[in-house]
PyMOL Python script that loads the backbone (N, CA, C, O; Angstrom):
from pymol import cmd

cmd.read_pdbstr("""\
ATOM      1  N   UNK A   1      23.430  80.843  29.686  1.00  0.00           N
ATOM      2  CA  UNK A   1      23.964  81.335  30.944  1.00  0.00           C
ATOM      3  C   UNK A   1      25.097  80.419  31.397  1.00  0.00           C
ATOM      4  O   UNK A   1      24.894  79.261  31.764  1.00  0.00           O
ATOM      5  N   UNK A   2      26.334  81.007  31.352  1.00  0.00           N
ATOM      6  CA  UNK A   2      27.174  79.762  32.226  1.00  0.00           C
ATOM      7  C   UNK A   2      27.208  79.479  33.570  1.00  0.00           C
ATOM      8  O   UNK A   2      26.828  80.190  34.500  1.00  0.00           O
ATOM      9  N   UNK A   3      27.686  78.402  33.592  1.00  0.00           N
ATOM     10  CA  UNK A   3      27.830  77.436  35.161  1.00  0.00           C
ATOM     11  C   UNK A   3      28.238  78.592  36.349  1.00  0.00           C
ATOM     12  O   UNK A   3      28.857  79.651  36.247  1.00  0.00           O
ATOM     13  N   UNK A   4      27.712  78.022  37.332  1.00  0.00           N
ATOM     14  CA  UNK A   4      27.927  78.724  38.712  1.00  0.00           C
ATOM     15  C   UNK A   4      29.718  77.721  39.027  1.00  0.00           C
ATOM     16  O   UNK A   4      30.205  76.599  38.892  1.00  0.00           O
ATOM     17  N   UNK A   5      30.105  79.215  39.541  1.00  0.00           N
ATOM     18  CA  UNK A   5      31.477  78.359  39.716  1.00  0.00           C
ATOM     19  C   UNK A   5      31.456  78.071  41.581  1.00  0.00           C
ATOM     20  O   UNK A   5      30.799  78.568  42.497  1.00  0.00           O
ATOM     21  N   UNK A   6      32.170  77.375  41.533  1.00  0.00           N
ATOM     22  CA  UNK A   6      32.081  76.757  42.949  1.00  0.00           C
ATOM     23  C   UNK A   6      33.287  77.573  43.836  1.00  0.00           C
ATOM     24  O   UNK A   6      34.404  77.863  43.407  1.00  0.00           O
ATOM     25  N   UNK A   7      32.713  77.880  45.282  1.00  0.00           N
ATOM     26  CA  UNK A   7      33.833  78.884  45.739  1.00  0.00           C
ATOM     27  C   UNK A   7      35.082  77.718  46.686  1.00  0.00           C
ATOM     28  O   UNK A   7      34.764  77.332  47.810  1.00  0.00           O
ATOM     29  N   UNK A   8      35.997  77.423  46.262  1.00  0.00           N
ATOM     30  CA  UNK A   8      37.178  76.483  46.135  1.00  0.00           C
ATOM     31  C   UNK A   8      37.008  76.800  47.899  1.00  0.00           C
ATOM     32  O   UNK A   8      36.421  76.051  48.680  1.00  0.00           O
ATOM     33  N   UNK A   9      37.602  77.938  48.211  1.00  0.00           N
ATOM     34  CA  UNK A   9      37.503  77.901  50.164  1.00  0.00           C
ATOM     35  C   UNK A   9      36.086  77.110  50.909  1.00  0.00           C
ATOM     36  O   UNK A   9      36.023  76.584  52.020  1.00  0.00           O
ATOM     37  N   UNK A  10      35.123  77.233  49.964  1.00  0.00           N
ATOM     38  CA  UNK A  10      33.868  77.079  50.905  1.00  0.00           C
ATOM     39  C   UNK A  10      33.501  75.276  50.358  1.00  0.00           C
ATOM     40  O   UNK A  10      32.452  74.755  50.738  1.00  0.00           O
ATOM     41  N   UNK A  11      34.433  74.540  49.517  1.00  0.00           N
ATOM     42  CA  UNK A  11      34.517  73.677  49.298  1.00  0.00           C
ATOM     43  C   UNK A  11      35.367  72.815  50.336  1.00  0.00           C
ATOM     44  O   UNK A  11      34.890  71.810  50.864  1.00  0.00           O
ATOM     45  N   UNK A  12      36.261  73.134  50.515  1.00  0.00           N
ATOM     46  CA  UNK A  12      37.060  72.857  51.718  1.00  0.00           C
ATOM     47  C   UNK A  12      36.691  72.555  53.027  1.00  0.00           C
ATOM     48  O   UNK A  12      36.918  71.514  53.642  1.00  0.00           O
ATOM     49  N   UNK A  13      35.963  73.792  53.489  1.00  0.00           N
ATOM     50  CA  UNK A  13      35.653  73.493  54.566  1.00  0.00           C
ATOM     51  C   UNK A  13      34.046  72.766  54.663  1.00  0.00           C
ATOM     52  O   UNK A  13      33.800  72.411  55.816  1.00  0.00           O
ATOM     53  N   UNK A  14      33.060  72.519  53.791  1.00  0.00           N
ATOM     54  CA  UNK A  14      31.950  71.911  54.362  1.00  0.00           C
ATOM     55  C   UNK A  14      31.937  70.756  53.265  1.00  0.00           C
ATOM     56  O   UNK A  14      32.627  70.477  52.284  1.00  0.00           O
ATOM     57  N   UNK A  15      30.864  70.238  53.878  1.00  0.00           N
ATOM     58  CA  UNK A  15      30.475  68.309  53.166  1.00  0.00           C
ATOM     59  C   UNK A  15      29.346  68.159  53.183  1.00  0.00           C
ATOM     60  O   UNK A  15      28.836  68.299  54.295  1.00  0.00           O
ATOM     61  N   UNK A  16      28.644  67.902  52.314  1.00  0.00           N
ATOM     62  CA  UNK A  16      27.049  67.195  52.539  1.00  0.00           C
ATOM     63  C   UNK A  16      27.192  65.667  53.098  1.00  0.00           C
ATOM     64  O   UNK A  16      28.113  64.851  53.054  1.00  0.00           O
ATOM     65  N   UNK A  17      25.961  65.643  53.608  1.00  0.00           N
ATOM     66  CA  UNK A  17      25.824  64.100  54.125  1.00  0.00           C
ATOM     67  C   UNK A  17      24.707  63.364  52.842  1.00  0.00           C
ATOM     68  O   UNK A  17      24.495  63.787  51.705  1.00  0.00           O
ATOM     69  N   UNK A  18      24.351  62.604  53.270  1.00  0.00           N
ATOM     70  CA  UNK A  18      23.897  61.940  52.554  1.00  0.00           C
ATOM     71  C   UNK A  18      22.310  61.851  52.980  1.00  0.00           C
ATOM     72  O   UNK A  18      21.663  60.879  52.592  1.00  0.00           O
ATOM     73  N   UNK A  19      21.556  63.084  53.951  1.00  0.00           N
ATOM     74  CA  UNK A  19      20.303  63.349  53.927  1.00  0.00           C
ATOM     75  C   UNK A  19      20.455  64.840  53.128  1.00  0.00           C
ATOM     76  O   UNK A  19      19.472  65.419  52.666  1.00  0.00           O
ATOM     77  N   UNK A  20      21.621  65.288  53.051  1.00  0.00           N
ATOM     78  CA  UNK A  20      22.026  66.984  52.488  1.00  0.00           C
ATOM     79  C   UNK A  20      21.996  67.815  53.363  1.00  0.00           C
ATOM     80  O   UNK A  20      21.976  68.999  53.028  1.00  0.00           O
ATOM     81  N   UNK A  21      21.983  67.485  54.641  1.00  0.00           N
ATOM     82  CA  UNK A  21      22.292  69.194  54.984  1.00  0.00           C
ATOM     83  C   UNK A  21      24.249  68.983  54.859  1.00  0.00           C
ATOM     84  O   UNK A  21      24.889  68.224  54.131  1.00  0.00           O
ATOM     85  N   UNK A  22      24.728  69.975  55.870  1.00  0.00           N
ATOM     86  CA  UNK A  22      25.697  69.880  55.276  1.00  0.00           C
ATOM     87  C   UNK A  22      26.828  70.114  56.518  1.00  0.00           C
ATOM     88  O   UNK A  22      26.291  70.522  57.548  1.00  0.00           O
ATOM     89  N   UNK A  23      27.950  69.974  56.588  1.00  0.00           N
ATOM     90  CA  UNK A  23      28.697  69.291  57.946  1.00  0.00           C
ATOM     91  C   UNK A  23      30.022  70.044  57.742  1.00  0.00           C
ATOM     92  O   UNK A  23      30.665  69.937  56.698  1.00  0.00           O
ATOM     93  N   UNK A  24      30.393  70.776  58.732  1.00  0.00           N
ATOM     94  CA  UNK A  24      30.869  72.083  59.192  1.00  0.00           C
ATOM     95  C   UNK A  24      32.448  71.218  60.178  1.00  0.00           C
ATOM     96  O   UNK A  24      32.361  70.017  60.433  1.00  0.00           O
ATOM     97  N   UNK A  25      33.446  71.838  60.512  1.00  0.00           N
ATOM     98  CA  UNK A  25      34.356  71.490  61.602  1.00  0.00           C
ATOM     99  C   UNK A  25      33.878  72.365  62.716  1.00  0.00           C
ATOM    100  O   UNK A  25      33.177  73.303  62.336  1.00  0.00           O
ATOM    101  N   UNK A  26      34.085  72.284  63.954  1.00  0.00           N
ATOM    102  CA  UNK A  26      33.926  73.236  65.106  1.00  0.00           C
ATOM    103  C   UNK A  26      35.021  74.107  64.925  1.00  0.00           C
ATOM    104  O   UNK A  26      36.061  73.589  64.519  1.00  0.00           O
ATOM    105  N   UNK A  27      35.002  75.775  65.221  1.00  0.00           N
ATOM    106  CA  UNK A  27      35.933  77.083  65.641  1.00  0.00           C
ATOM    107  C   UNK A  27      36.821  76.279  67.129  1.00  0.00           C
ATOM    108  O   UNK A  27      36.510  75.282  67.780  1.00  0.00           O
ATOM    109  N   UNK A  28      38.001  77.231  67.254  1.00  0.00           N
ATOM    110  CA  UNK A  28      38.732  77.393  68.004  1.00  0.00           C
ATOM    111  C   UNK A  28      39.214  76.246  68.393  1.00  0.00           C
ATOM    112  O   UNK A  28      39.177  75.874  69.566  1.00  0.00           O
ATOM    113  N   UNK A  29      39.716  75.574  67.430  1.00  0.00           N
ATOM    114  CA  UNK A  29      40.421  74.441  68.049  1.00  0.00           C
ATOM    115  C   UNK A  29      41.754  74.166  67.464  1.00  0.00           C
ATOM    116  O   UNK A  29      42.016  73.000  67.171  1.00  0.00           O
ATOM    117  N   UNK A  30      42.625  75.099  67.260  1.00  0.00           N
ATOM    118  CA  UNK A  30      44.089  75.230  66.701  1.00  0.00           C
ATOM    119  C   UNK A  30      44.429  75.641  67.739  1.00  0.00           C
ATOM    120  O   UNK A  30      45.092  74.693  68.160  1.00  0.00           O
ATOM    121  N   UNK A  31      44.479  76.939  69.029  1.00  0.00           N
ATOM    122  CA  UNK A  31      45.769  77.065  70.076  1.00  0.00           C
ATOM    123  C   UNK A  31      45.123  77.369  70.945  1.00  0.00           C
ATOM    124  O   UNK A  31      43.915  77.583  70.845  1.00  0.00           O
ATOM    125  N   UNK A  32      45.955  77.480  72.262  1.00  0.00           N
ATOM    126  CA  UNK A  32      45.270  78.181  73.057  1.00  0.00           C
ATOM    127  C   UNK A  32      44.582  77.472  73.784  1.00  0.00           C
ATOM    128  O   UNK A  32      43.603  77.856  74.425  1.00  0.00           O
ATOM    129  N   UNK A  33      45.206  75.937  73.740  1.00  0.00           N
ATOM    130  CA  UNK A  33      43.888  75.141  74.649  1.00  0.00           C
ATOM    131  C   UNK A  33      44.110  74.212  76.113  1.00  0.00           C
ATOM    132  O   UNK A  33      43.649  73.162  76.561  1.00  0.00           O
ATOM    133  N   UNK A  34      44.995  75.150  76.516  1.00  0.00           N
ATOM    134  CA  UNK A  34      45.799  74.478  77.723  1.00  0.00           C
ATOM    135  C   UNK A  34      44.481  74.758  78.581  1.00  0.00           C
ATOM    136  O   UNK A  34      44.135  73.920  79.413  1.00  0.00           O
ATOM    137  N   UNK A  35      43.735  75.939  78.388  1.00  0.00           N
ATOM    138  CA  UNK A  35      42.757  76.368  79.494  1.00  0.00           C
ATOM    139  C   UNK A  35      41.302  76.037  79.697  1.00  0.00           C
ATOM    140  O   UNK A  35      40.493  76.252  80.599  1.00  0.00           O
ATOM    141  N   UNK A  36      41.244  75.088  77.848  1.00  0.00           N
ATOM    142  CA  UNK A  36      39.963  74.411  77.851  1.00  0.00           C
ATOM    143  C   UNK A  36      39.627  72.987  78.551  1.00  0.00           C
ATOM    144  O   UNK A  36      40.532  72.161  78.436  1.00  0.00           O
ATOM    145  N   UNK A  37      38.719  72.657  79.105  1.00  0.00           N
ATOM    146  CA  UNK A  37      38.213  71.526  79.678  1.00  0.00           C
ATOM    147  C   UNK A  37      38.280  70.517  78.392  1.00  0.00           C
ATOM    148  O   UNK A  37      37.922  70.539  77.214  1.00  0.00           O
ATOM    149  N   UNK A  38      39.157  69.333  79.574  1.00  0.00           N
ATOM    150  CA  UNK A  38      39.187  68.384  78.372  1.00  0.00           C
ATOM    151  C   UNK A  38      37.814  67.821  77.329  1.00  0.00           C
ATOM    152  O   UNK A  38      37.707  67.123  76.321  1.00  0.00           O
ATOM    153  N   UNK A  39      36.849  68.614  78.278  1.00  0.00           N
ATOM    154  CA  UNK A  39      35.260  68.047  77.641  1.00  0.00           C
ATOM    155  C   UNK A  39      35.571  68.935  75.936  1.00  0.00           C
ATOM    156  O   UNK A  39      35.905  68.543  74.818  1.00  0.00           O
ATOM    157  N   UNK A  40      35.272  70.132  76.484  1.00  0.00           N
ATOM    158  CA  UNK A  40      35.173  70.876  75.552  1.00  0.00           C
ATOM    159  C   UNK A  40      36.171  70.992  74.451  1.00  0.00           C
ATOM    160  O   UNK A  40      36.026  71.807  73.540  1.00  0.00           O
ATOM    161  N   UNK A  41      37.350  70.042  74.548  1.00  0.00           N
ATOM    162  CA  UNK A  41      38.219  69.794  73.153  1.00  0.00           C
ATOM    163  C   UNK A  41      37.855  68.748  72.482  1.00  0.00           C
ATOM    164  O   UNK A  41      38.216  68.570  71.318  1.00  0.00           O
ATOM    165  N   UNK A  42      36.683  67.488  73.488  1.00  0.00           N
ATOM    166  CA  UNK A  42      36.700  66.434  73.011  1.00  0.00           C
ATOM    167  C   UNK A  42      35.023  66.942  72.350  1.00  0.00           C
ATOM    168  O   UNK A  42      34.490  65.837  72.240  1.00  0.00           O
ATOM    169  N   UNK A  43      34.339  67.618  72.043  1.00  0.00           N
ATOM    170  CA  UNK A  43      33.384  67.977  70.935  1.00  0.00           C
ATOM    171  C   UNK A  43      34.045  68.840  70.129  1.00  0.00           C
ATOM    172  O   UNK A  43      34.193  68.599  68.931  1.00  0.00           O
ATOM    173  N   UNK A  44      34.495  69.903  70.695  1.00  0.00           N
ATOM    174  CA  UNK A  44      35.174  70.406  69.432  1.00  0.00           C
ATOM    175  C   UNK A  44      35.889  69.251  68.105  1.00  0.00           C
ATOM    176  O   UNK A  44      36.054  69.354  66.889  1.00  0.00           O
ATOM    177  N   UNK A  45      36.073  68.541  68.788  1.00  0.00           N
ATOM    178  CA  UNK A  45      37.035  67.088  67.577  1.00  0.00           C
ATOM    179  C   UNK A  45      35.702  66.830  66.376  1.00  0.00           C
ATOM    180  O   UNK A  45      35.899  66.732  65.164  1.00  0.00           O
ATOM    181  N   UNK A  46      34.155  66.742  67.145  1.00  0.00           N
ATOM    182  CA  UNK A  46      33.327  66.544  66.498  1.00  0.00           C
ATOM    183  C   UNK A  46      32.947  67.278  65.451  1.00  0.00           C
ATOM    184  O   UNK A  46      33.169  68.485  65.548  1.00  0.00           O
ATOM    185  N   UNK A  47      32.503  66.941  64.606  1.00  0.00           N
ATOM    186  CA  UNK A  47      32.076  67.970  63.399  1.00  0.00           C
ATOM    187  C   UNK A  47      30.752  68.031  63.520  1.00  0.00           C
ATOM    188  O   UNK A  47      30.070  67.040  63.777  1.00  0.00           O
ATOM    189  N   UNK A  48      30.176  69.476  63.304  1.00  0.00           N
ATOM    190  CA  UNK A  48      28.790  70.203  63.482  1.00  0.00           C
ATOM    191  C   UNK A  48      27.815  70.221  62.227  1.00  0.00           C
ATOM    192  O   UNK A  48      27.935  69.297  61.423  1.00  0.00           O
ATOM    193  N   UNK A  49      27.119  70.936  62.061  1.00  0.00           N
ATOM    194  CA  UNK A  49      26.118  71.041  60.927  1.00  0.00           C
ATOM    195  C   UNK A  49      25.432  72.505  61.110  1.00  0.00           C
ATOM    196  O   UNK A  49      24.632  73.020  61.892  1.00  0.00           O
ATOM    197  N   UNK A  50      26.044  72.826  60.169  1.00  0.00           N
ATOM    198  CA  UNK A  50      25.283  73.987  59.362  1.00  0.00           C
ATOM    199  C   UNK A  50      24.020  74.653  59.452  1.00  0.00           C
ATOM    200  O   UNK A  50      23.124  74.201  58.739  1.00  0.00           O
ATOM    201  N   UNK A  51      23.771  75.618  60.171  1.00  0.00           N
ATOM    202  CA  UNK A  51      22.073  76.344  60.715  1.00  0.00           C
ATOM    203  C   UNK A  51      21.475  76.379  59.774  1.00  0.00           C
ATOM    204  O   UNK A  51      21.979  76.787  58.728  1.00  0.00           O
ATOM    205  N   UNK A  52      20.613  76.092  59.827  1.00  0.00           N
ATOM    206  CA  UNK A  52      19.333  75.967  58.858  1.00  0.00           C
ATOM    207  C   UNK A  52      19.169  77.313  57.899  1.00  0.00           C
ATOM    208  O   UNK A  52      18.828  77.305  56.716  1.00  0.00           O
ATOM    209  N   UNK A  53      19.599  78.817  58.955  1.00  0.00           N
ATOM    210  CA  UNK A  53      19.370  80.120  58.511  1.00  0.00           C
ATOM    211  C   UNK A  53      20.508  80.053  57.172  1.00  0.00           C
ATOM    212  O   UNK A  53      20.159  80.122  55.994  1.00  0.00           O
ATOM    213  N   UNK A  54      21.878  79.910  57.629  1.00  0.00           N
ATOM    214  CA  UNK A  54      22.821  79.785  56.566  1.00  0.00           C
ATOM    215  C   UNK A  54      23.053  78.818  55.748  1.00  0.00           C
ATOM    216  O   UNK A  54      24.184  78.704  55.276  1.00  0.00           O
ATOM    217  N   UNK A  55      21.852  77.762  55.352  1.00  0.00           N
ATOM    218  CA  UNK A  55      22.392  76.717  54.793  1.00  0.00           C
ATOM    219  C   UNK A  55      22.003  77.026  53.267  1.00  0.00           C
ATOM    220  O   UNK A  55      22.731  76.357  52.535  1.00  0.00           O
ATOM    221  N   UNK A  56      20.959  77.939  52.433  1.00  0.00           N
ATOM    222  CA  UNK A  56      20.672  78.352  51.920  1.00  0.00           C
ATOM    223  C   UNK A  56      22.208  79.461  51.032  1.00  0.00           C
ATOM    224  O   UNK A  56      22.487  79.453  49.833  1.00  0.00           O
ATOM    225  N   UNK A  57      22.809  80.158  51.990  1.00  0.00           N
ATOM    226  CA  UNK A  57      24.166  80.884  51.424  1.00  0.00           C
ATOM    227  C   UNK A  57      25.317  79.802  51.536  1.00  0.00           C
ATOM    228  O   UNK A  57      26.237  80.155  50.798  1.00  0.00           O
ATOM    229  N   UNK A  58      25.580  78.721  52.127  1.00  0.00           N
ATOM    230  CA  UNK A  58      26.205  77.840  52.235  1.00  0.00           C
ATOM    231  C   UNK A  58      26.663  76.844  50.605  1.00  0.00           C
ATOM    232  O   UNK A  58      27.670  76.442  50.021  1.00  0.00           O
ATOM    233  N   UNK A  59      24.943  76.832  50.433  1.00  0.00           N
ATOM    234  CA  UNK A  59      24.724  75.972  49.035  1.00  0.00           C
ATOM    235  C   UNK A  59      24.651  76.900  48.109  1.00  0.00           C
ATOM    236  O   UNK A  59      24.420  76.217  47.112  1.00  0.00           O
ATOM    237  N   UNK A  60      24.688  77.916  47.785  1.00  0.00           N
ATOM    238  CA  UNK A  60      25.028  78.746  46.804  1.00  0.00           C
ATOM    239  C   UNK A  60      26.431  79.080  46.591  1.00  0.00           C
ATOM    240  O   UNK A  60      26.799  79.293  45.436  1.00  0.00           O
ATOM    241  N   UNK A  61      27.304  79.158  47.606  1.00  0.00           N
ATOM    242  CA  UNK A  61      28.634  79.120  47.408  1.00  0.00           C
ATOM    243  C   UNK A  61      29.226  77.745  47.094  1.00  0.00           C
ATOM    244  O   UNK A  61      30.429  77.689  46.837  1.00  0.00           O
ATOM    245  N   UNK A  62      28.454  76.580  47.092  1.00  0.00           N
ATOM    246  CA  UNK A  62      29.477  75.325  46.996  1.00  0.00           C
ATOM    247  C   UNK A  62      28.300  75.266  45.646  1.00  0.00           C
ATOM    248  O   UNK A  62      28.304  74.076  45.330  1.00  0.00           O
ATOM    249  N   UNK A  63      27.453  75.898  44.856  1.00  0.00           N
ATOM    250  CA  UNK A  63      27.356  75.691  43.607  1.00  0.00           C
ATOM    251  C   UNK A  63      26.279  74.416  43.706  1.00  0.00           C
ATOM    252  O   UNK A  63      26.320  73.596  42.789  1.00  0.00           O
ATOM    253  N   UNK A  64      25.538  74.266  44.542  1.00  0.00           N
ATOM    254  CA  UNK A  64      24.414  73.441  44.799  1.00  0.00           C
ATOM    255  C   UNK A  64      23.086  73.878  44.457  1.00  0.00           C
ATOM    256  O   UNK A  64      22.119  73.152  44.687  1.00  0.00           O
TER     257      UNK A  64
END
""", "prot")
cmd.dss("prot")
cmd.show_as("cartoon", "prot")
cmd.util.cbc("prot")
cmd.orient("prot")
């Protein structure tokens, strides 16, 4: 059977840590942000983690 190929976009955007789940950027933070609270740009900066429900289709696309 050959190798699972790894999906190059879904490589890009996520990372495992080093317990494995796996570490996501936050949405909506390219334009449009004259109207957001400075709170809410300063988590968006933070990077998130991956729901437990999708982490299962997550790791099948990055070939895990």
């Amino acid at each position: 059977m050959p190798k699972m190929k790894t999906r190059r976009s879904a490589a890009k955007r996520f990372k495992l840590t080093g317990t494995g789940r796996i570490r996501r950027n936050k949405a909506n933070h390219r334009h449009m942000l004259i109207r957001r609270s400075n709170s809410t740009k300063r988590k968006m900066r933070n990077a998130g983690f991956v729901c437990r429900a999708e982490e299962n289709r997550v790791r099948r696309m990055l070939g895990i």
